[in-house]
C-alpha positions as CSV (number, residue, x, y, z in Angstrom):
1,X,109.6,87.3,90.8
2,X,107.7,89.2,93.1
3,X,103.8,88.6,93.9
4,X,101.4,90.6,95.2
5,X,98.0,89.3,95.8
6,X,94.7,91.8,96.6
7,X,91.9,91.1,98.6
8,X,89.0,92.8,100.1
9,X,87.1,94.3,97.7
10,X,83.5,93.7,97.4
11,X,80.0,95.5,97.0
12,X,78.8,98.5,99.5
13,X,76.6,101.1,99.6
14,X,77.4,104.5,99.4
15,X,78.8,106.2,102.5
16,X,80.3,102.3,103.4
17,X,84.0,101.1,104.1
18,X,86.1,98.4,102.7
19,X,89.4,97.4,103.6
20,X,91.8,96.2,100.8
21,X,95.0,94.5,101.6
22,X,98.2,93.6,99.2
23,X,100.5,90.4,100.7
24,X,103.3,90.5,98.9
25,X,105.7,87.1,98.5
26,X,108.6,89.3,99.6
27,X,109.5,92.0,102.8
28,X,107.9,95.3,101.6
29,X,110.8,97.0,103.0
30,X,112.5,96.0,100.3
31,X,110.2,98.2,98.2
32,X,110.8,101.6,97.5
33,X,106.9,102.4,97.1
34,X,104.0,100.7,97.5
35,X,100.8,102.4,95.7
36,X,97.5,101.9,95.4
37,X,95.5,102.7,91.7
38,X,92.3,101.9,90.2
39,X,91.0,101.3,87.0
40,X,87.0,102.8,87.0
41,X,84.7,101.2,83.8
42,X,85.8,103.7,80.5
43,X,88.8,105.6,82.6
44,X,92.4,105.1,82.6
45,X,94.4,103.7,85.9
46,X,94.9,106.5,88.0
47,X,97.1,106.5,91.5
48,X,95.2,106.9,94.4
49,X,98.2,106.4,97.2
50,X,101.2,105.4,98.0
51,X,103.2,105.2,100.6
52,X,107.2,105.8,100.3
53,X,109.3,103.0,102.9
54,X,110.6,105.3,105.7
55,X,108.0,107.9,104.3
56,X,104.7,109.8,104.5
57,X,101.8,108.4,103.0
58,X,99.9,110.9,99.7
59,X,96.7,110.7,98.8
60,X,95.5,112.2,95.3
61,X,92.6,114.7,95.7
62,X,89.4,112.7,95.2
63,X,90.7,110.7,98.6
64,X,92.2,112.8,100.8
65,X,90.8,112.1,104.1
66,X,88.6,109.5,103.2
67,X,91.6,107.2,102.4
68,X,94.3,105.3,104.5
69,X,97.1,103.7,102.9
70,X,99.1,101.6,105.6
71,X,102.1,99.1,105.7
72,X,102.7,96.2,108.1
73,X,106.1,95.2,107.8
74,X,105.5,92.0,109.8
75,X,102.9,90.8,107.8
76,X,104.6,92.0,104.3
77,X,100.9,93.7,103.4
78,X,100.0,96.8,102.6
79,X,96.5,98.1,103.5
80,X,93.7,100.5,102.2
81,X,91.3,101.7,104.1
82,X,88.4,103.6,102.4
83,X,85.6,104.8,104.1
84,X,82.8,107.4,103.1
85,X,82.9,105.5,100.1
86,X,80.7,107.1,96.7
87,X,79.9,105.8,93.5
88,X,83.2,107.3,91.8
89,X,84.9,105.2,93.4
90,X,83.8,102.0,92.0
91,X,86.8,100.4,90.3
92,X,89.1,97.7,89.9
93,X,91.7,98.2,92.6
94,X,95.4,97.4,92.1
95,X,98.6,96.9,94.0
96,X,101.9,98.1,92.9
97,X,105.5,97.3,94.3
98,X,108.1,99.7,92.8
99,X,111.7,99.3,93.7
100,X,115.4,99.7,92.4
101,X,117.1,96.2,92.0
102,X,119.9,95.3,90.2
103,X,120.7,99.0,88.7
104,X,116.9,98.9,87.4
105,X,113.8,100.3,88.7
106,X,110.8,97.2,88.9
107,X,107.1,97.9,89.0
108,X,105.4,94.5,90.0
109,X,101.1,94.2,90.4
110,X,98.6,92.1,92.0
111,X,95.7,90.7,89.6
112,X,92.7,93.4,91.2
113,X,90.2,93.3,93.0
114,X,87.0,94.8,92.4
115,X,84.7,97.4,94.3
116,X,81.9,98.3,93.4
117,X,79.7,101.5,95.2
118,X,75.8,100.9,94.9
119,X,72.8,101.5,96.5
């Protein structure tokens, strides 16, 4: 069973930067992908990175280059680092493992953690 635990989030005011990390129990190079989504109030999850192992990070749209999804192999955590931070971006930030085992793809999460963009 693989566990992936969040922290980082937090209150800041717009224009701000938080950091979220994702520890997982196991080596993340184990993991196909590791992603990054959110869950705003009254929306659906959406992706927001990911970052493939041996690959180039993507970003979707409302991110890009505001954004940086990072893996530390030594420290089996991934990272996000958001910056120019704005209201829409207030959500409940999750961490997601995806990886082929046993002849099956996995998807594993971490519980959330929350940030929250206000002046």
């Amino acid at each position: 069973q693989v566990q992936l635990v969040e922290s980082g989030g937090g209150s800041v005011q717009p224009g701000g930067s938080l950091r979220l990390s994702c520890a997982a129990s196991e080596r993340i190079s184990s993991f196909n992908v590791m992603r990054w989504y959110r869950r705003a109030p009254g929306k659906q999850r959406e992706l927001v990175a990911y970052v493939p192992s041996g690959g180039s990070p993507s970003y979707v749209d409302a991110v890009k280059g505001r954004f940086t999804i990072s893996r530390d192999s030594s420290k089996n955590t991934v990272f996000l680092q958001m910056n120019s931070l704005n209201y829409e971006d207030t959500a409940v930030y999750y961490c997601n493992a995806h990886f082929l085992r046993e002849r099956r793809w996995n998807d594993y999460w971490g519980q959330g953690t929350q940030v929250t963009v206000s002046s």
